[in-house]
Residue frames relative to the residue before (quaternion, step in Angstrom):
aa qw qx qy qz dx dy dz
X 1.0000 0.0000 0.0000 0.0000 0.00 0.00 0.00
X 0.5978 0.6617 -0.2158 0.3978 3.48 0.88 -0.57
X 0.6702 0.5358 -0.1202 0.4994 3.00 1.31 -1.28
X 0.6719 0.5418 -0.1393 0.4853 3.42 1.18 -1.06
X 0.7265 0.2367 -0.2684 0.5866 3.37 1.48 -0.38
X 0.5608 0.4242 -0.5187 0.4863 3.73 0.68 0.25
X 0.4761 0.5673 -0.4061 0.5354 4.27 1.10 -0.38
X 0.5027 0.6746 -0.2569 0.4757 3.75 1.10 -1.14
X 0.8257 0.3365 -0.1003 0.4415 3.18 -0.04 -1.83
X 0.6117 0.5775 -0.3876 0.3768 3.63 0.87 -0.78
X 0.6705 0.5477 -0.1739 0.4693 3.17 1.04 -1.49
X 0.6491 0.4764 -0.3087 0.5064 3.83 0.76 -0.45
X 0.6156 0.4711 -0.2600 0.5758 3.30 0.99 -0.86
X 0.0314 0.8925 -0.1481 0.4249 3.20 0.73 -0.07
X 0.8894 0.1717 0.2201 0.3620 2.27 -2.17 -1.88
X 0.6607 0.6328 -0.1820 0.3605 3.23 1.06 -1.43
X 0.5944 0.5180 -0.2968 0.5388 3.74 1.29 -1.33
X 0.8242 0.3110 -0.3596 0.3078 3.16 0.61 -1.24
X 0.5275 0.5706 -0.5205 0.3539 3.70 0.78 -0.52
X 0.4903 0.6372 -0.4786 0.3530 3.59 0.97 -1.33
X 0.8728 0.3631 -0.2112 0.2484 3.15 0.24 -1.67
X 0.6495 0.4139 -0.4582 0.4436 3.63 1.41 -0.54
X 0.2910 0.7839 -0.4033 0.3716 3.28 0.98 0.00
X 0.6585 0.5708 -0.0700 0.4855 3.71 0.93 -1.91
X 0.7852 0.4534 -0.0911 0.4117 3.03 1.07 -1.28
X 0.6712 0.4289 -0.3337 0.5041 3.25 1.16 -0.95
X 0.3864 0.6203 -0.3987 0.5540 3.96 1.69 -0.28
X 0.6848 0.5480 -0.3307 0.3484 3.56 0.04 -1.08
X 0.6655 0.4958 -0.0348 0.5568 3.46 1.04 -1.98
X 0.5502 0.6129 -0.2833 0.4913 3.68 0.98 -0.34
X 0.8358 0.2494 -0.0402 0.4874 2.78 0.72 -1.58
X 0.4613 0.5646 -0.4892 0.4786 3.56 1.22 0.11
X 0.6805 0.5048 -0.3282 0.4175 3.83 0.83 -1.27
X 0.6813 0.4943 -0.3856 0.3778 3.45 0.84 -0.38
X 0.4811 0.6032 -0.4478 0.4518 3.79 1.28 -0.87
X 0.7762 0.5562 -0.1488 0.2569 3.03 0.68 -1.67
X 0.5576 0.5115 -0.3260 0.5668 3.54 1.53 -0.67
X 0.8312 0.3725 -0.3137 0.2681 3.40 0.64 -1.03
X 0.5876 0.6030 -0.3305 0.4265 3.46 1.82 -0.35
X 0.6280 0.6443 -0.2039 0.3859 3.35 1.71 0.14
X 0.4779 0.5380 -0.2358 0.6531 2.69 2.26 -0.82
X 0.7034 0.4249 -0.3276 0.4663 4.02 0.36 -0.85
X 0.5268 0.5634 -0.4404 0.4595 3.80 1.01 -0.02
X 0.4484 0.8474 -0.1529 0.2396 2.57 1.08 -1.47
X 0.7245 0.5783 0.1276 0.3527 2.27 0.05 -2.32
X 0.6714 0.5358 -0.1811 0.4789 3.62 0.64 -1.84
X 0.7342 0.5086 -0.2430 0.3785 3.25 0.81 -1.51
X 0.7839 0.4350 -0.1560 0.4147 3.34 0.94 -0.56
X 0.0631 0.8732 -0.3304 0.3526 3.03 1.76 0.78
X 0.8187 0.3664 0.0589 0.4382 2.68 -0.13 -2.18
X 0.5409 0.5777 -0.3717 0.4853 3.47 1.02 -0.98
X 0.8104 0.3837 -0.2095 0.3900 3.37 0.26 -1.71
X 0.6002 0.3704 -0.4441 0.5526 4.34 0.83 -0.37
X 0.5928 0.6573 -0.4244 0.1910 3.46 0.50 0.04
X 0.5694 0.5627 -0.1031 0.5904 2.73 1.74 -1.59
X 0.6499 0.5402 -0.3444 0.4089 3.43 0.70 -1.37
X 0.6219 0.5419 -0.2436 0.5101 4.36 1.13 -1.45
X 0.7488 0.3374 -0.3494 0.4510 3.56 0.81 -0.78
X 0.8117 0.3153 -0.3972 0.2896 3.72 0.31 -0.50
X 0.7113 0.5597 -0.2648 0.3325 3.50 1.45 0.16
């Protein structure tokens, strides 16, 4: 009986590493999508630059 619950405990413990770890990962990917939104927005951004002093030189 002992055996069956320390086999138990290993196995739960485990479960535990591995959630821990996809866990880490789905953090990782999270946080990659966010660099990634925000380094898109600052391109973005750049690009419309020029557009906007352009407009801004012609109507003033």
């Amino acid at each position: 009986m002992i055996d069956g619950t320390a086999d138990m405990a290993v196995l739960h413990s485990e479960t535990e590493l591995r959630a821990l770890r996809a866990r880490r990962g789905s953090l990782r990917q999270s946080s990659a999508r966010i660099f990634a939104t925000c380094a898109q927005g600052a391109w973005l951004l750049l690009a419309a630059t020029p557009v906007i002093v352009v407009v801004c030189a012609l109507k003033g």
